[in-house]
Backbone bond lengths (Angstrom), bond angles and torsions (degrees), N, CA, C in turn:
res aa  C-N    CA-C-N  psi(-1)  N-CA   C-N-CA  omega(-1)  CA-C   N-CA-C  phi
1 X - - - 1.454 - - 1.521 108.95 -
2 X 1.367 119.81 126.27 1.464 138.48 -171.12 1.804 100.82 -83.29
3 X 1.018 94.77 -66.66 1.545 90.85 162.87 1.491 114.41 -159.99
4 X 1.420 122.05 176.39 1.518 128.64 -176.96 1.495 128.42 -162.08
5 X 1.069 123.72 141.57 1.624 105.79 -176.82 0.880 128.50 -58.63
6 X 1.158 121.53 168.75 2.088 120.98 -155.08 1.726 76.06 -103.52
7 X 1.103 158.87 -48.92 1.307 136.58 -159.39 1.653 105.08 -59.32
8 X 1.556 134.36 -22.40 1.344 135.97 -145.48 1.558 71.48 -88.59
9 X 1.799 92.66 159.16 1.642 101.56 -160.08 2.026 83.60 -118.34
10 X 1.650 127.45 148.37 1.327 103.03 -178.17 1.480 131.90 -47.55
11 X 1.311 110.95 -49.74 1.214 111.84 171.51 1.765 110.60 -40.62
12 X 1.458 108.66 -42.47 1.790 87.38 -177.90 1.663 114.36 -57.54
13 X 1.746 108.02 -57.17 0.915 113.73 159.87 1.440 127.82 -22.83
14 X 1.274 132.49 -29.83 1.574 134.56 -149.30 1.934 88.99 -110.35
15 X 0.944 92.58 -34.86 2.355 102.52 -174.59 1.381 88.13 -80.77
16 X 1.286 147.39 -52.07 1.047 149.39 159.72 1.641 124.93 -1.66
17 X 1.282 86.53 -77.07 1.639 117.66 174.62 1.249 93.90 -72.68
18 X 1.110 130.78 -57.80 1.864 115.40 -157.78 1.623 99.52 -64.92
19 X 1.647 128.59 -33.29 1.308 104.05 -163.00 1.823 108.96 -97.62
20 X 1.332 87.82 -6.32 1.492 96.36 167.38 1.603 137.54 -66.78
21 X 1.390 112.03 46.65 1.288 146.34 -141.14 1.965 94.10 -99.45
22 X 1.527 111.45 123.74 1.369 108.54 161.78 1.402 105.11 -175.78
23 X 1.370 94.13 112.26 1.434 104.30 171.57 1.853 127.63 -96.41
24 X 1.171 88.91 134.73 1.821 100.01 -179.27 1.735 114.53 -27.50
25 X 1.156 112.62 100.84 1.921 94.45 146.84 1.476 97.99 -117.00
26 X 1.243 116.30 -176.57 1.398 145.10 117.13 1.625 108.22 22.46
27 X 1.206 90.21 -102.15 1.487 113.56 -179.13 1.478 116.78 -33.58
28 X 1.607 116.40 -43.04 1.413 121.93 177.50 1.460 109.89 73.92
29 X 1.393 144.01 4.06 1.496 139.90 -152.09 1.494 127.23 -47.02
30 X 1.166 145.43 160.01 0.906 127.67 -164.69 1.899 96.94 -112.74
31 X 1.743 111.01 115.98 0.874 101.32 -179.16 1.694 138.60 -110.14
32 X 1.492 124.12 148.48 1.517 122.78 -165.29 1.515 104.93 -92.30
33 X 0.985 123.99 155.11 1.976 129.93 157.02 1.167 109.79 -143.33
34 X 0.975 100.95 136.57 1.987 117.72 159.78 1.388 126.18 -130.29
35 X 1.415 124.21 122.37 1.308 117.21 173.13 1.530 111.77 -167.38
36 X 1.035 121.44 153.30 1.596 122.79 -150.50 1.788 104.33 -101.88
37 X 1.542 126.12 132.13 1.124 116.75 155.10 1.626 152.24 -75.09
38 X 0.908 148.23 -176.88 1.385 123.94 -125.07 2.133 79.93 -109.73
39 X 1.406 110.13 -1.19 1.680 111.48 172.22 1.493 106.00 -99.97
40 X 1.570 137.40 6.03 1.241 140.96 172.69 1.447 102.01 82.49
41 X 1.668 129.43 32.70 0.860 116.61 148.42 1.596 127.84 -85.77
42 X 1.244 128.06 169.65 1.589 118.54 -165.00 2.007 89.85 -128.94
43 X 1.401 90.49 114.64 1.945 95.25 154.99 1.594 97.95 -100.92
44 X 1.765 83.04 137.53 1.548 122.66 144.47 1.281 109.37 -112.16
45 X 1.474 110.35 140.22 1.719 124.69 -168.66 1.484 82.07 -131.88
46 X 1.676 97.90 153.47 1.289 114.49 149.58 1.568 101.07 -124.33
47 X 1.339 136.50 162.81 1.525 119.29 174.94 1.878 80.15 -146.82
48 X 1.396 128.20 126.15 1.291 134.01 156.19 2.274 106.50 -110.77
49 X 1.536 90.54 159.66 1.477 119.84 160.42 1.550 104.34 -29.59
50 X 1.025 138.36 164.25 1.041 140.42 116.20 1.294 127.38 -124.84
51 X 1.718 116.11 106.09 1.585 122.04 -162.04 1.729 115.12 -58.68
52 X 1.191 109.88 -21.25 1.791 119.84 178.57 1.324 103.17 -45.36
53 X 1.422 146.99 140.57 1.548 129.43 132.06 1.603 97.66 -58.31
54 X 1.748 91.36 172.30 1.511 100.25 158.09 1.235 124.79 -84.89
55 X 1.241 119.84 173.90 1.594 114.31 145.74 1.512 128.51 23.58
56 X 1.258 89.88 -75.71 1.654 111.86 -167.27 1.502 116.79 -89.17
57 X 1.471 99.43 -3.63 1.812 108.80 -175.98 0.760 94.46 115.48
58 X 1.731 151.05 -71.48 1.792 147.82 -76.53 2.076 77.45 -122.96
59 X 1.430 76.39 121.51 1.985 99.13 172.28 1.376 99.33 -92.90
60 X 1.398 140.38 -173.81 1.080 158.57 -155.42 2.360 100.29 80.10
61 X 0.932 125.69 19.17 1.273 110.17 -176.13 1.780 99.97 -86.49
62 X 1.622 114.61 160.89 1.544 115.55 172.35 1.128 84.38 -157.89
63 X 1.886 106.28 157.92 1.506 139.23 -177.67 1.094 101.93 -94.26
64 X 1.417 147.95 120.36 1.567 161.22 116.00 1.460 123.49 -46.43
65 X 1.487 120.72 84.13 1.391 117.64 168.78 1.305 121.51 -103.62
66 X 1.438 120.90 143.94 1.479 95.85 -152.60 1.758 74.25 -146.64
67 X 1.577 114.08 137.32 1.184 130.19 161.10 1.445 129.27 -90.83
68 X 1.449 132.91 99.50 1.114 140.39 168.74 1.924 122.39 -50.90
69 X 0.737 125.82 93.12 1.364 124.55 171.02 1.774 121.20 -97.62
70 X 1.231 110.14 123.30 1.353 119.23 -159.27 1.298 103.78 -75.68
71 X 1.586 121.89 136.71 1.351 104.98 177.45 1.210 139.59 -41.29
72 X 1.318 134.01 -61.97 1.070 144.45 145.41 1.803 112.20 2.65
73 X 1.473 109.57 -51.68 1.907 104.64 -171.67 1.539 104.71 -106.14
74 X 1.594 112.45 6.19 1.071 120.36 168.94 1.495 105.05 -86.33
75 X 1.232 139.89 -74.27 1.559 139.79 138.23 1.751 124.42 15.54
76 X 1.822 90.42 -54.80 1.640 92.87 173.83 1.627 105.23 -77.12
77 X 0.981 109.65 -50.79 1.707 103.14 162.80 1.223 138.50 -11.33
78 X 1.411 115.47 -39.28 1.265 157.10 -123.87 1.625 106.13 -0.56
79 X 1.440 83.74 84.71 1.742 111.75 -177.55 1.382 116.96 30.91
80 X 0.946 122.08 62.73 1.592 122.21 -165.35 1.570 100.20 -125.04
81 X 1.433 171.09 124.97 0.868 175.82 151.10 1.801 127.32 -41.35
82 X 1.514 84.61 -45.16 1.849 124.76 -165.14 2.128 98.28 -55.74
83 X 1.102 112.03 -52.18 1.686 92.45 175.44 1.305 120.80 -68.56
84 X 1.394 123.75 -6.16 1.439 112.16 -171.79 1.441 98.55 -107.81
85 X 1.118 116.06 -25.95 1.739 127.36 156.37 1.628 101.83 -28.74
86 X 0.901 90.92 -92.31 1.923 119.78 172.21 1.469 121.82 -25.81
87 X 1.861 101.46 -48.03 1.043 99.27 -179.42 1.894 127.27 -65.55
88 X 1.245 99.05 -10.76 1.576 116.80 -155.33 1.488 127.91 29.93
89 X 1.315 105.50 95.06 1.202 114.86 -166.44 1.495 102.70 -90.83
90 X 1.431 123.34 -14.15 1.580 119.22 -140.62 1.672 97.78 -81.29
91 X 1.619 86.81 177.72 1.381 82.33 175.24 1.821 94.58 -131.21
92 X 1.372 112.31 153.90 1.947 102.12 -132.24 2.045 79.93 -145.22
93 X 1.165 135.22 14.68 1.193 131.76 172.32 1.857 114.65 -148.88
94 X 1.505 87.40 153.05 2.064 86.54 -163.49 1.508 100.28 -53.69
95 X 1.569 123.68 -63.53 1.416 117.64 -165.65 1.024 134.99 -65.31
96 X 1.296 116.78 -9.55 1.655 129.71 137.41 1.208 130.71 -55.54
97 X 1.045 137.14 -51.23 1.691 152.29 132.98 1.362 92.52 -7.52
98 X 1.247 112.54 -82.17 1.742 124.69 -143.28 1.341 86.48 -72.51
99 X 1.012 172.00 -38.86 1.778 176.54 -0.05 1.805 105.97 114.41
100 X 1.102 116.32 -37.69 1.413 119.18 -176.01 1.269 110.29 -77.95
101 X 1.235 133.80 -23.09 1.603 117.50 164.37 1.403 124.15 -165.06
102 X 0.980 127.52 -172.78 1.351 133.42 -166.96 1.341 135.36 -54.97
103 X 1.244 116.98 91.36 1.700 122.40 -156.53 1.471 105.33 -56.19
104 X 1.240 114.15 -52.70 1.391 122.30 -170.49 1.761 105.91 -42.30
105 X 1.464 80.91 -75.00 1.897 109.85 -175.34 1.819 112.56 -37.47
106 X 1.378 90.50 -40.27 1.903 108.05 -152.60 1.862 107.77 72.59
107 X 1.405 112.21 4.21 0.950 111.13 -170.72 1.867 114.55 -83.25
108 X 1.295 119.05 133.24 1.289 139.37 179.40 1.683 121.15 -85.37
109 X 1.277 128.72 86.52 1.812 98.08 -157.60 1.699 81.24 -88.16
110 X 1.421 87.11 144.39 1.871 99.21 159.35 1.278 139.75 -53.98
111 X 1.305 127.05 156.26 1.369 132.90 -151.91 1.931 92.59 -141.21
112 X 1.634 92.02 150.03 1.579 91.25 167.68 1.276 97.97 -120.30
113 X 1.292 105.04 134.53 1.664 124.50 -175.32 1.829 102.34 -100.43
114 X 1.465 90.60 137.39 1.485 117.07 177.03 1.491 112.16 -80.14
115 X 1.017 121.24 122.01 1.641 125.08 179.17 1.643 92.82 -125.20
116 X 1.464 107.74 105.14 1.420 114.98 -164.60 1.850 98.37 -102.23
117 X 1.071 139.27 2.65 1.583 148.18 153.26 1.000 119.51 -159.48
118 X 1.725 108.60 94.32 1.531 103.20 -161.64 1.520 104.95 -101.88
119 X 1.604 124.11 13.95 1.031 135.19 158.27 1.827 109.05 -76.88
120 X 1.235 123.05 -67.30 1.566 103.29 -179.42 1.019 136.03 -23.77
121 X 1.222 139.55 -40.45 1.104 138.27 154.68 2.246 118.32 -26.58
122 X 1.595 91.50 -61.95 1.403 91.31 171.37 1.754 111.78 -77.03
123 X 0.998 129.76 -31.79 1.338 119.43 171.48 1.499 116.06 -64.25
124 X 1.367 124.73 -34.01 2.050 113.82 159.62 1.623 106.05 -79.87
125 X 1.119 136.81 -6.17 1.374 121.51 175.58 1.399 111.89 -82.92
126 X 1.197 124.09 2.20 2.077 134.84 -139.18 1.631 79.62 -141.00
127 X 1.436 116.56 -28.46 1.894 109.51 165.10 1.497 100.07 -80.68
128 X 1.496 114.46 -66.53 1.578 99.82 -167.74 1.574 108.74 -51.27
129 X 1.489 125.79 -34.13 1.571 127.09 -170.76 1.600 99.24 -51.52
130 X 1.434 104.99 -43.99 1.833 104.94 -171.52 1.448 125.48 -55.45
131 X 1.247 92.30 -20.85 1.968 108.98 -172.16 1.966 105.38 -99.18
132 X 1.345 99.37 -11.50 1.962 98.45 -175.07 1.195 89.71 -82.30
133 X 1.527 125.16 150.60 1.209 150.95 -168.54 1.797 100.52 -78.01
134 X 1.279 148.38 115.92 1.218 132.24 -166.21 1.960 115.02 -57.77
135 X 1.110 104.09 -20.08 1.506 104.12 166.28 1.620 126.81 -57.51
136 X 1.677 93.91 -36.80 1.771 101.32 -175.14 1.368 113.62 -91.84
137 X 1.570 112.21 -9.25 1.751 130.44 170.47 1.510 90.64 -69.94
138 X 1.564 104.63 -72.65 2.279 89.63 -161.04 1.567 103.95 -47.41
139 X 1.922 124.76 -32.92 1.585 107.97 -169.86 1.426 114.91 -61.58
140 X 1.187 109.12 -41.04 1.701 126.34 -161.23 1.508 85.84 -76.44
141 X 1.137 136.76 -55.33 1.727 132.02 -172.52 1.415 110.93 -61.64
142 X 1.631 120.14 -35.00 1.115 132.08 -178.51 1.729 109.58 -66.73
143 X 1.387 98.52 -34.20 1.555 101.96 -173.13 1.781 102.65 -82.13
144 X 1.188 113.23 -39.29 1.480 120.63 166.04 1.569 122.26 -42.05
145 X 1.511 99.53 -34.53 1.486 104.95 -170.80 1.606 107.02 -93.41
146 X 1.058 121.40 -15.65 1.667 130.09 -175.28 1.574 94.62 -117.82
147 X 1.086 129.20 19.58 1.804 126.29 158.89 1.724 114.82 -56.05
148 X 1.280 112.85 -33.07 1.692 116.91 170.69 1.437 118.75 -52.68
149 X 1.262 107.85 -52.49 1.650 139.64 -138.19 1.847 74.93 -113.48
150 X 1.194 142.54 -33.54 1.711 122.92 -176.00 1.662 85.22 -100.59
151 X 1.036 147.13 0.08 1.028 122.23 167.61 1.813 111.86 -95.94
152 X 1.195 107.61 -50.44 1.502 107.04 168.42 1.708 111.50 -39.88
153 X 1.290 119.01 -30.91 1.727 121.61 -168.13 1.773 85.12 -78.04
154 X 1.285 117.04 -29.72 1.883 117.82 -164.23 1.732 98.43 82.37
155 X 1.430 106.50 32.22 1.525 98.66 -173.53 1.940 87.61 -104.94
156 X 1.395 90.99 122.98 1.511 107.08 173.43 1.458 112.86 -78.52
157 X 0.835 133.78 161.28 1.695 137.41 158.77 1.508 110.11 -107.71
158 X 1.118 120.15 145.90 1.698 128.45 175.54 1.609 112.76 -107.73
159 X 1.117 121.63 98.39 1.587 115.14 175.66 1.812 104.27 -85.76
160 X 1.229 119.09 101.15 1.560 126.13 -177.42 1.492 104.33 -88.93
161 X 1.567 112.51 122.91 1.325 118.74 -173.56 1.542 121.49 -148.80
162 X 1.184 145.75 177.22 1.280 148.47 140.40 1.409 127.06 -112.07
163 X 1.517 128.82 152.45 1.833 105.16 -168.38 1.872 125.82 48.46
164 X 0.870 88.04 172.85 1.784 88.53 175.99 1.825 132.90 -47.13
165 X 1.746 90.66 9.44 1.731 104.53 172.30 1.512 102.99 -33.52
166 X 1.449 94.20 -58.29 1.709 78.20 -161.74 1.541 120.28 -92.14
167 X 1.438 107.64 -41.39 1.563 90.75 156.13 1.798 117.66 -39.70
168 X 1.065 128.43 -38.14 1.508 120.69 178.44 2.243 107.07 -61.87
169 X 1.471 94.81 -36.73 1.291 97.20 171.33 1.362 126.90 -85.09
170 X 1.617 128.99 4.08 1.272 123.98 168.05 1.623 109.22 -106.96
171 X 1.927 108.60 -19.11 1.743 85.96 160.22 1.036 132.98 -78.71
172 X 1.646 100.92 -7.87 1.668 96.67 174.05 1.062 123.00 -84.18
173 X 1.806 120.15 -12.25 1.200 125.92 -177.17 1.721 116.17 -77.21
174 X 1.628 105.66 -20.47 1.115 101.00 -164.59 2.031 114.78 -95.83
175 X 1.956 85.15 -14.16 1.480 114.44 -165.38 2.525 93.44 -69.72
176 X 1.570 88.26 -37.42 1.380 98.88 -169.58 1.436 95.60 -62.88
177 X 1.218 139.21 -36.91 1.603 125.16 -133.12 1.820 109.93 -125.50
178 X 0.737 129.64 92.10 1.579 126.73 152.38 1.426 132.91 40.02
179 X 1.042 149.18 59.57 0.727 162.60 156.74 2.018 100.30 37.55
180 X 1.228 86.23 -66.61 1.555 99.45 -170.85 1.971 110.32 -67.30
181 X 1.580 111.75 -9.64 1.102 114.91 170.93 1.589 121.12 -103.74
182 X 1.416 108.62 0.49 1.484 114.53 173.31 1.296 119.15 -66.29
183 X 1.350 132.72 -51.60 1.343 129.55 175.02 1.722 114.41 -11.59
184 X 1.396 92.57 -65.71 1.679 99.02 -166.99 1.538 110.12 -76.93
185 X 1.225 123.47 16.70 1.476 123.09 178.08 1.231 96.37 -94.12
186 X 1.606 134.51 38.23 1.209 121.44 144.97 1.536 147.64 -12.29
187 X 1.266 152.35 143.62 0.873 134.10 -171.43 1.493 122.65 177.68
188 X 1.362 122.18 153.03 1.724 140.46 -160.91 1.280 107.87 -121.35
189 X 1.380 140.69 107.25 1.294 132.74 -179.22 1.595 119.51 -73.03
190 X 1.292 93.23 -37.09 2.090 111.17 160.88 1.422 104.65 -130.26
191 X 1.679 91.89 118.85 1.460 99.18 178.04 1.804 112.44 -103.07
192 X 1.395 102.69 -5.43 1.627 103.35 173.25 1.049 143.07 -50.02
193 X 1.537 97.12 86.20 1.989 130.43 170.17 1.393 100.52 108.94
194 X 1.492 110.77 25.08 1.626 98.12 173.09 1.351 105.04 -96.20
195 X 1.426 103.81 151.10 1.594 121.10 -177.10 1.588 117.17 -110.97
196 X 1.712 111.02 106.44 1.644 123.99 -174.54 1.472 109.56 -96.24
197 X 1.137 100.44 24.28 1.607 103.44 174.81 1.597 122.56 -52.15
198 X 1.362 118.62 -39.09 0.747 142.45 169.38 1.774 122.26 -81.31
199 X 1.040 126.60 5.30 0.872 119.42 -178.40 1.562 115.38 -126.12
């Protein structure tokens, strides 16, 4: 960890790192996470490539930025993840990283992020919803609504896609479901070779 906010307690810090998982292909993808901590705060991650080797030559390195949202403005949200997704807040290159906070400290001071239409998001998910066949709306809503109860089993779901398939399939998932059932719609945009054993 490059740096982190002084409010994150280690253990957050430590779940942090463990789910912040991305291994090298090819493809390089640029990947999203969301999932809530056990104080009702909500991470959004972005994790990208980073084409540099290190030091030593050896490539495989990637950036993990991960946005903390305090319960409380997660709540006003009404737990929804998808505008701050959208909004792109991250910061997606090393010398930006290394520039954002306190080398010494490792310390990060917080920022309040602007979500300047935090409805769009649900107004293009309510377009892609118009074009899903109403059969594959009740499955995907159905799976939305038992996200608690498939996560307690440790039963993952796989959304298999190309292009914005599945981002098109997690705003609709989140646009279908309740406010009070979003939390557990957790989620990995590339899950290749990550391990949820633990989770």
């Amino acid at each position: 960890t490059l740096y982190r906010a002084p409010e994150l307690t280690a253990d957050d810090v430590l779940l942090l790192e463990e789910r912040a998982q991305y291994f090298y292909s090819d493809a390089a993808p640029v990947k999203h996470q969301f999932y809530v901590l056990a104080d009702g705060q909500a991470v959004v991650t972005q994790i990208v490539a980073v084409p540099e080797p290190d030091e030593y030559g050896r490539k495989g390195r990637y950036l993990a930025h991960s946005l903390i949202v305090p319960a409380r403005a997660f709540q006003e949200m009404a737990y929804c993840p998808m505008p701050l997704l959208a909004a792109r807040h991250f910061i997606a290159d090393m010398a930006t990283a290394l520039a954002a906070g306190d080398y010494a400290s490792g310390d990060l001071p917080p920022k309040t992020l602007a979500i300047l239409d935090a409805d769009a998001w649900a107004s293009q998910a309510l377009k892609w919803a118009r074009q899903w066949p109403p059969a594959e709306l009740e499955a995907l809503a159905r799976l939305g609504w038992q996200a608690a109860a498939l996560r307690g089993q440790r039963q993952p779901v796989a959304l298999l896609g190309e292009g914005d398939a599945v981002w098109e399939a997690l705003s609709i998932c989140f646009l279908l479901c309740s406010p009070a059932k979003r939390p557990a719609l957790t989620f990995d945009t590339y899950a290749y070779r990550s391990d949820w054993s633990r989770d």
